[in-house]
py3Dmol code that shows the C-alpha trace and the ligand (Angstrom):
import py3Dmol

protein = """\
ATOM      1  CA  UNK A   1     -53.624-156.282 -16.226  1.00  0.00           C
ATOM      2  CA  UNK A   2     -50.588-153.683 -15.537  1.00  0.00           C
ATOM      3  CA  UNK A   3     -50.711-155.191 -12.019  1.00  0.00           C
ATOM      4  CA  UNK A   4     -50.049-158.899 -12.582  1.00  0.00           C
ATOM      5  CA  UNK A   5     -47.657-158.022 -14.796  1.00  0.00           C
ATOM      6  CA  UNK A   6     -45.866-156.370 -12.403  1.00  0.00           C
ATOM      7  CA  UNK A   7     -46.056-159.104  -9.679  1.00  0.00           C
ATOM      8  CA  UNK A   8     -44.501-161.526 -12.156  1.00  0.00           C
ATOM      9  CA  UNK A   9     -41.908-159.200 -13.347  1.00  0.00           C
ATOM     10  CA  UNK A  10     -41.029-158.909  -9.535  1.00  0.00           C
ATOM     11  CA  UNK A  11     -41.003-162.509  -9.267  1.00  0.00           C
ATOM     12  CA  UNK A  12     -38.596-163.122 -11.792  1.00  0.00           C
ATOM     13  CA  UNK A  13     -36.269-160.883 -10.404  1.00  0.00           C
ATOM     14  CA  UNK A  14     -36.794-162.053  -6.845  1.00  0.00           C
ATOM     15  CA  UNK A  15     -35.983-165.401  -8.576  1.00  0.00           C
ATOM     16  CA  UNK A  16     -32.830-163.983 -10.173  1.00  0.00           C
ATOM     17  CA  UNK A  17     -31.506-162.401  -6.951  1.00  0.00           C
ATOM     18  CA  UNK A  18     -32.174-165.837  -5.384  1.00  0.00           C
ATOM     19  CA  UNK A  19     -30.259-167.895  -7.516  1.00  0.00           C
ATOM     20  CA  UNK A  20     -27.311-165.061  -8.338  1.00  0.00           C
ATOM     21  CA  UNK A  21     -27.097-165.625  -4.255  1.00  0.00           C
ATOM     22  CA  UNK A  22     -27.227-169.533  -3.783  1.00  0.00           C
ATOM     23  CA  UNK A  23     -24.233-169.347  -6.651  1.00  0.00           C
ATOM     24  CA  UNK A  24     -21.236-169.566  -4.290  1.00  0.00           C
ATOM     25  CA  UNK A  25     -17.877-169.137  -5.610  1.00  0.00           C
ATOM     26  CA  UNK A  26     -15.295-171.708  -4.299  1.00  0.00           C
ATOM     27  CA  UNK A  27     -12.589-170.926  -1.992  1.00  0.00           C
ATOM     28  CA  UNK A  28      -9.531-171.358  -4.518  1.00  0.00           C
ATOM     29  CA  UNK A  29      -7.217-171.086  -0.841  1.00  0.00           C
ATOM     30  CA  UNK A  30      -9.122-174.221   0.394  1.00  0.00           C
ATOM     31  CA  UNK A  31      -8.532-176.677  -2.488  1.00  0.00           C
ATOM     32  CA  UNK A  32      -6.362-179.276  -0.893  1.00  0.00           C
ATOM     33  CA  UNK A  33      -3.458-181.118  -2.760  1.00  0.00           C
ATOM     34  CA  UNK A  34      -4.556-184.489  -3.259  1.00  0.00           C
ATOM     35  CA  UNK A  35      -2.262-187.213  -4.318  1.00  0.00           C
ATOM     36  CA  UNK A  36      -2.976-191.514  -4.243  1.00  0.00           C
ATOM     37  CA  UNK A  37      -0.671-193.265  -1.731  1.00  0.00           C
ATOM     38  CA  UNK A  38       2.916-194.243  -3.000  1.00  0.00           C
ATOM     39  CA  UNK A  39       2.648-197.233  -5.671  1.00  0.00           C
ATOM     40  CA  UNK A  40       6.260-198.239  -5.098  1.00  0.00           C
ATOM     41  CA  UNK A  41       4.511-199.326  -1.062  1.00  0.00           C
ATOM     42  CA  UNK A  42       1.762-200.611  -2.466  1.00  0.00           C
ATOM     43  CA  UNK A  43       3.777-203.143  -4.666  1.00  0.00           C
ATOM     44  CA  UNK A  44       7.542-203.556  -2.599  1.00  0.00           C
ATOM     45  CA  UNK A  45       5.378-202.901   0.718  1.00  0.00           C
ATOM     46  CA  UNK A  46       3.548-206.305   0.321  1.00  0.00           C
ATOM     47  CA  UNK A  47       0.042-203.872  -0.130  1.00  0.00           C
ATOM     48  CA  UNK A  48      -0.221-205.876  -2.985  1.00  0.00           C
ATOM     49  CA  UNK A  49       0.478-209.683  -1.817  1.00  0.00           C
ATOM     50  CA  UNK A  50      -1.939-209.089   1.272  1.00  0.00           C
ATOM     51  CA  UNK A  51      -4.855-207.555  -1.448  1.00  0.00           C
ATOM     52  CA  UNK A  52      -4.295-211.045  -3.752  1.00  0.00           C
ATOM     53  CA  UNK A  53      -4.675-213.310  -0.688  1.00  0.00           C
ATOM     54  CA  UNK A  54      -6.908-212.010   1.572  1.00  0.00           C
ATOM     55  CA  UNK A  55      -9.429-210.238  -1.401  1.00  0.00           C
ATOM     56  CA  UNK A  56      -8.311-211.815  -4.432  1.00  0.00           C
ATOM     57  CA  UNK A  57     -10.091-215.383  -4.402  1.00  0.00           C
ATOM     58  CA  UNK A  58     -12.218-215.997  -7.396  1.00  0.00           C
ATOM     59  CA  UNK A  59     -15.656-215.600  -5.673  1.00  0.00           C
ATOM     60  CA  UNK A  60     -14.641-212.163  -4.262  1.00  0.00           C
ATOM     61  CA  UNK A  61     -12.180-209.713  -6.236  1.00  0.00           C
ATOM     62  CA  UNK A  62     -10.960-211.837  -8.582  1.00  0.00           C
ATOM     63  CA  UNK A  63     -13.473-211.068 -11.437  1.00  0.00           C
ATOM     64  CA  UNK A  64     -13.517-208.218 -14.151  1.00  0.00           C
ATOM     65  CA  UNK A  65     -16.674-207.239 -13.365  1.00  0.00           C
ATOM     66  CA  UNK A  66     -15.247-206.146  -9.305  1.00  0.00           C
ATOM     67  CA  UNK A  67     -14.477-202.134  -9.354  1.00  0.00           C
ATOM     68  CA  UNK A  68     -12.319-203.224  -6.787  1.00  0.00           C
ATOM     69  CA  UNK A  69     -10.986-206.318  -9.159  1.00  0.00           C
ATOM     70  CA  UNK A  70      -7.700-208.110  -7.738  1.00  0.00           C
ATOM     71  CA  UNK A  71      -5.625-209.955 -10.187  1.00  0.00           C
ATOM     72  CA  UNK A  72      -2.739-212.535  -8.703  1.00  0.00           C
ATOM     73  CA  UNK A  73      -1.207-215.936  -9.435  1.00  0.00           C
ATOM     74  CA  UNK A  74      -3.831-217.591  -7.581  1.00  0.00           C
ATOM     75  CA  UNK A  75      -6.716-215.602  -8.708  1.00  0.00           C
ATOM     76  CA  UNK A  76      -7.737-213.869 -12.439  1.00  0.00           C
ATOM     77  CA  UNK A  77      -5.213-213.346 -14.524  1.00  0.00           C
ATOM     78  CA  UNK A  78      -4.728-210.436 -17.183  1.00  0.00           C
ATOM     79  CA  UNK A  79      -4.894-212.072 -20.105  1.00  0.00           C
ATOM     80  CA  UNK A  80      -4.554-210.419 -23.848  1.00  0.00           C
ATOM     81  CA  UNK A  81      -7.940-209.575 -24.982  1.00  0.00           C
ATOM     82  CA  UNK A  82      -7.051-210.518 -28.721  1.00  0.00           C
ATOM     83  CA  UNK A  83      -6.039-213.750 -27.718  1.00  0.00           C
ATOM     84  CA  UNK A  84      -9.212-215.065 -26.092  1.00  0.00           C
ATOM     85  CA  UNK A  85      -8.494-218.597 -26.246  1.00  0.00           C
ATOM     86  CA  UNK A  86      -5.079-218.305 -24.821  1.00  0.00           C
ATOM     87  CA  UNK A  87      -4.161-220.472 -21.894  1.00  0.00           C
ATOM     88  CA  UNK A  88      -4.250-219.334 -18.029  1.00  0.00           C
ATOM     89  CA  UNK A  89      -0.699-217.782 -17.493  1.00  0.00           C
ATOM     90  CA  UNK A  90       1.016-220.344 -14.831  1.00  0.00           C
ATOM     91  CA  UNK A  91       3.736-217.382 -13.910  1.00  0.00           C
ATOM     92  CA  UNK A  92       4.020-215.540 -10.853  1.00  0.00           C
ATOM     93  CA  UNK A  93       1.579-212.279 -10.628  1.00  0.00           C
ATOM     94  CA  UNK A  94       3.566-210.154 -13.180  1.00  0.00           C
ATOM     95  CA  UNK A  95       3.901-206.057 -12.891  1.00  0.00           C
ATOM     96  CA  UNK A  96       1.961-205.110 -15.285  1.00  0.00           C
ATOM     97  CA  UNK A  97      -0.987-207.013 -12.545  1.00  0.00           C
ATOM     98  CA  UNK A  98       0.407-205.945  -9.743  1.00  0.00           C
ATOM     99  CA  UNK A  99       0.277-202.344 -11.458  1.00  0.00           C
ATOM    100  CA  UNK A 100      -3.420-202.832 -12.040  1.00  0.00           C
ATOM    101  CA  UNK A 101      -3.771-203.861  -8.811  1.00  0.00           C
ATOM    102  CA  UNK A 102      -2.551-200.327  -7.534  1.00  0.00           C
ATOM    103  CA  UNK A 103      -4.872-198.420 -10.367  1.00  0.00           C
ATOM    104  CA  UNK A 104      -7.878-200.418  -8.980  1.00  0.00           C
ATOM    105  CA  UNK A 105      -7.576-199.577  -4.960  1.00  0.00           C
ATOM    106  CA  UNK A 106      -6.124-195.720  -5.706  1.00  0.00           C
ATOM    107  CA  UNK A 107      -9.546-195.704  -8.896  1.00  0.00           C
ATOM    108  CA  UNK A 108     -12.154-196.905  -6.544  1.00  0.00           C
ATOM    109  CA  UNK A 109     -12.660-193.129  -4.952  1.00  0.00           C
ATOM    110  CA  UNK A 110      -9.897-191.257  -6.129  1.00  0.00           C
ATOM    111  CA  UNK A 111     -10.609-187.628  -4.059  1.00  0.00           C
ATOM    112  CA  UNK A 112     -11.358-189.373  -1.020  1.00  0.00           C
ATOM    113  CA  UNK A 113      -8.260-191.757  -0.865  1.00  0.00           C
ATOM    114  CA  UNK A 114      -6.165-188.960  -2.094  1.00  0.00           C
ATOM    115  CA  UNK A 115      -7.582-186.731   1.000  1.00  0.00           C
ATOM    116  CA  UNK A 116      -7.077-189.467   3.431  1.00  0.00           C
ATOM    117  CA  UNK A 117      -3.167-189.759   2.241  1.00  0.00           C
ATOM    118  CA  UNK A 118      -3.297-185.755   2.420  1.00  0.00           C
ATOM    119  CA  UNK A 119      -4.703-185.517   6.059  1.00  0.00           C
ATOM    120  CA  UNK A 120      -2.214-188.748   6.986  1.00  0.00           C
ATOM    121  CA  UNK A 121      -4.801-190.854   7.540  1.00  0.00           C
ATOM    122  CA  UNK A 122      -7.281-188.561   9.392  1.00  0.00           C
ATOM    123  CA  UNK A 123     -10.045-189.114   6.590  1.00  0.00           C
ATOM    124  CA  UNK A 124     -10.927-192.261   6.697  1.00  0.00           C
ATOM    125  CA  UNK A 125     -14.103-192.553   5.744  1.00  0.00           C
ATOM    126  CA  UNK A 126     -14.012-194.323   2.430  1.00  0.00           C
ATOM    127  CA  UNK A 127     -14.893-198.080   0.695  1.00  0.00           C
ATOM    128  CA  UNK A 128     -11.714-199.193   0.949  1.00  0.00           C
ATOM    129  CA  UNK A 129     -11.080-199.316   4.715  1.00  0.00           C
ATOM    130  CA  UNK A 130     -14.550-199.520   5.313  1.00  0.00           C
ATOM    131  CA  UNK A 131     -15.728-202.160   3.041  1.00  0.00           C
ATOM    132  CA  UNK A 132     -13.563-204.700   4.277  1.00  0.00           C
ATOM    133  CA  UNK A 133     -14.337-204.219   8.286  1.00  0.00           C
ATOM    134  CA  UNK A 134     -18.119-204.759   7.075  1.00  0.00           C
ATOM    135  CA  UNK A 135     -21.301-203.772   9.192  1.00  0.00           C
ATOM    136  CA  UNK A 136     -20.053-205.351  12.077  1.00  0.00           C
ATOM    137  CA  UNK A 137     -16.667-204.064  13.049  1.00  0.00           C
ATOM    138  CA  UNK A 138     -18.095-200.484  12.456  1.00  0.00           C
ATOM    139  CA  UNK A 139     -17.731-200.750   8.529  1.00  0.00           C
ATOM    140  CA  UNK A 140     -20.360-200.821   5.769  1.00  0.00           C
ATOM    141  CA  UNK A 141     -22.327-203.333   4.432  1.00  0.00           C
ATOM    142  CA  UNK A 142     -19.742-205.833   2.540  1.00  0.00           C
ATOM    143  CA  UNK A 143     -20.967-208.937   0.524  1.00  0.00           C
ATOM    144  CA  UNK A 144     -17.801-210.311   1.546  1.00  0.00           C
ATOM    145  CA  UNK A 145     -18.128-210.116   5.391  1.00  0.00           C
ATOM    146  CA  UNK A 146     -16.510-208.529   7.971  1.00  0.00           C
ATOM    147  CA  UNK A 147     -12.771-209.629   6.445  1.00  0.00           C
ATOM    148  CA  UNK A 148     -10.994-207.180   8.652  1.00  0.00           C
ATOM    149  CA  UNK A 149     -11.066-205.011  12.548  1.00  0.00           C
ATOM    150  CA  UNK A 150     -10.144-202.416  13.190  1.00  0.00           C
ATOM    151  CA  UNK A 151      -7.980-202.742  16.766  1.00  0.00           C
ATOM    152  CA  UNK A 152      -5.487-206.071  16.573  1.00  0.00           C
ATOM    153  CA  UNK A 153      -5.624-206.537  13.189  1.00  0.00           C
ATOM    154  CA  UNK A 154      -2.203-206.882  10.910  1.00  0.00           C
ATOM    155  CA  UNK A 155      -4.506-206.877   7.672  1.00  0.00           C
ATOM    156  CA  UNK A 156      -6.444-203.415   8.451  1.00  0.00           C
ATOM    157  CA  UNK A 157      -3.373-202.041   9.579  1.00  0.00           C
ATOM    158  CA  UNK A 158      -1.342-202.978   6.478  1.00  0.00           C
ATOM    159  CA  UNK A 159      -3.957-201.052   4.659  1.00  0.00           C
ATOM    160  CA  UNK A 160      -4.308-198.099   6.730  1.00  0.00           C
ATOM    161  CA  UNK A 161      -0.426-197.347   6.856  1.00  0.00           C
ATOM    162  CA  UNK A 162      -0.098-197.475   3.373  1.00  0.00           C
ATOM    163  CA  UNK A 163      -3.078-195.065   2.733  1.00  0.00           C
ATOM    164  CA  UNK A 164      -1.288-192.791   5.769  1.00  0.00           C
ATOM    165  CA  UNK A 165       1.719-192.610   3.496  1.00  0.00           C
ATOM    166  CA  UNK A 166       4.065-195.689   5.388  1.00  0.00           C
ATOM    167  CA  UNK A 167       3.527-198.708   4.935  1.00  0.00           C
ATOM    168  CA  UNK A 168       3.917-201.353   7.734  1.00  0.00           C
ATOM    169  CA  UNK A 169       5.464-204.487   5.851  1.00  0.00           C
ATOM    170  CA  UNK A 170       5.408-206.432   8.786  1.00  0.00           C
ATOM    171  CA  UNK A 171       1.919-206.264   9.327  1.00  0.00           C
ATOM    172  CA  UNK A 172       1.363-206.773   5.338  1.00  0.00           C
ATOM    173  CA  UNK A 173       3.353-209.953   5.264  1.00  0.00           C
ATOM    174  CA  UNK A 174       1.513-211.198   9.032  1.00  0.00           C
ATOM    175  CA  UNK A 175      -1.833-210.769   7.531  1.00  0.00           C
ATOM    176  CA  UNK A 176      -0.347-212.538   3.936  1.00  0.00           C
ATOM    177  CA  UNK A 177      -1.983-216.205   4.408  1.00  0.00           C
TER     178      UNK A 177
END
"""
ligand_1 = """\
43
LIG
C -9.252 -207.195 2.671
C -9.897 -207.715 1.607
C -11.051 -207.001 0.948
C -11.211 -205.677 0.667
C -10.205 -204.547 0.890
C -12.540 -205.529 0.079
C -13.067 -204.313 -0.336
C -14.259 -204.165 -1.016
C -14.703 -202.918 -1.631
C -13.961 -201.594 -1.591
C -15.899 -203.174 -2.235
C -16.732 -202.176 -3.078
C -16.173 -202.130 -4.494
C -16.514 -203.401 -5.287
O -17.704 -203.683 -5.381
O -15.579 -204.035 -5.831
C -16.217 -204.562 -1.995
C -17.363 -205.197 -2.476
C -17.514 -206.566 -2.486
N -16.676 -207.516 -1.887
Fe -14.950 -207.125 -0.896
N -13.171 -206.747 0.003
C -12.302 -207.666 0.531
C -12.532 -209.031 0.646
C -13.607 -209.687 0.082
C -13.801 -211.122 0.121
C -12.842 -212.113 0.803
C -14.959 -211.392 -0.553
C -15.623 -212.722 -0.800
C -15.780 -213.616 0.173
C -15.473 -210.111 -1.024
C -16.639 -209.975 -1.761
C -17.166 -208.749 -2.159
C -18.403 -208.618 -2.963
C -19.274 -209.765 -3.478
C -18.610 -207.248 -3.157
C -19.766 -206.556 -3.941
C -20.969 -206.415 -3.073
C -20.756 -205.403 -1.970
O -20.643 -204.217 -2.288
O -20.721 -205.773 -0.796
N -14.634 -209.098 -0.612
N -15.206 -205.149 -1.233
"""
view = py3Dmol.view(width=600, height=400)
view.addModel(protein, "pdb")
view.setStyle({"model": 0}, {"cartoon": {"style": "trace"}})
view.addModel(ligand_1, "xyz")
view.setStyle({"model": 1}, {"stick": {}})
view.zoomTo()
view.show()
């Protein structure tokens, strides 16, 4: 009887010790300042104009149910939830869209776009660059196909500047169509 109780006594502590061990403390020296790329790129840049054209169509990002949802002229508008009826606004994207825009790509996976604007573009493995290039340009699987490449491509590269902190406008505006 004294026995067993032993063993499990020496269980429980062997248990303890275990877990007290597994319990690592994090490294407060190797948090690294994270911050979303610029929003003043994204929007004056032409992030934003390239996102509404080449993502925004109905059928893709254009819906409210898309984490990564796109609104633009051509596309789903923000319209005032208390107003349900209201007619389709027939004005250009406004700022307060083009601002949602920006929450939506920077909201998708915060940390990890934040890293990959903290490492200039070193981290790169995230939804948003790799969603796009889809399974076969060495992306993930993408409903939407393979929209983007990596090598030669204005559109990937309009992306990938911004997220490296600056923003090729050129390339934006080439792959705007
Ligand atoms: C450069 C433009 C594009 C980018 C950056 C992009 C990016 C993404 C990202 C990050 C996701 C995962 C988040 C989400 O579900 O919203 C996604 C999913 C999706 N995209 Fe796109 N996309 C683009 C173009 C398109 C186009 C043109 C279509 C339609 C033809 C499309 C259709 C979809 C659909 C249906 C999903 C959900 C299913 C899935 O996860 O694959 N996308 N895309």
């Amino acid at each position: 009887m004294m026995c067993r109780k032993n063993s499990a006594l020496v269980a429980i502590a062997l248990g303890v010790a275990a877990c007290a061990s597994c319990a690592v403390v994090p490294d407060p020296n190797q948090a690294a300042v994270v911050s979303p790329p610029s929003r003043e790129q994204f929007i004056m840049g032409g992030v934003n104009d390239f996102m509404e054209r080449r993502c925004g169509a109905l059928d893709c990002h254009g819906q409210i149910g898309r984490p990564l949802r796109i609104y633009g002229a051509l596309g789903l508008r923000k319209t005032d939830p208390s107003m349900p009826g209201a007619e389709r606004p027939t004005t250009a994207t406004t700022d307060d869209e083009k601002i949602d825009n920006y929450l939506s790509a920077i909201d998708l996976e915060p940390e990890a776009i934040g890293y990959a604007n903290a490492t200039k573009g070193e981290y790169d493995d995230f939804l948003l660059l790799k969603k796009p290039l889809g399974l076969e340009n060495e992306g993930v699987r993408h409903k939407g196909g393979p929209v983007l490449r990596v090598t030669g491509d204005p559109g990937f590269e309009c992306l990938r500047s911004w997220i490296r902190g600056a923003v090729r406008t050129k390339d934006c505006q080439d792959a705007t169509f």
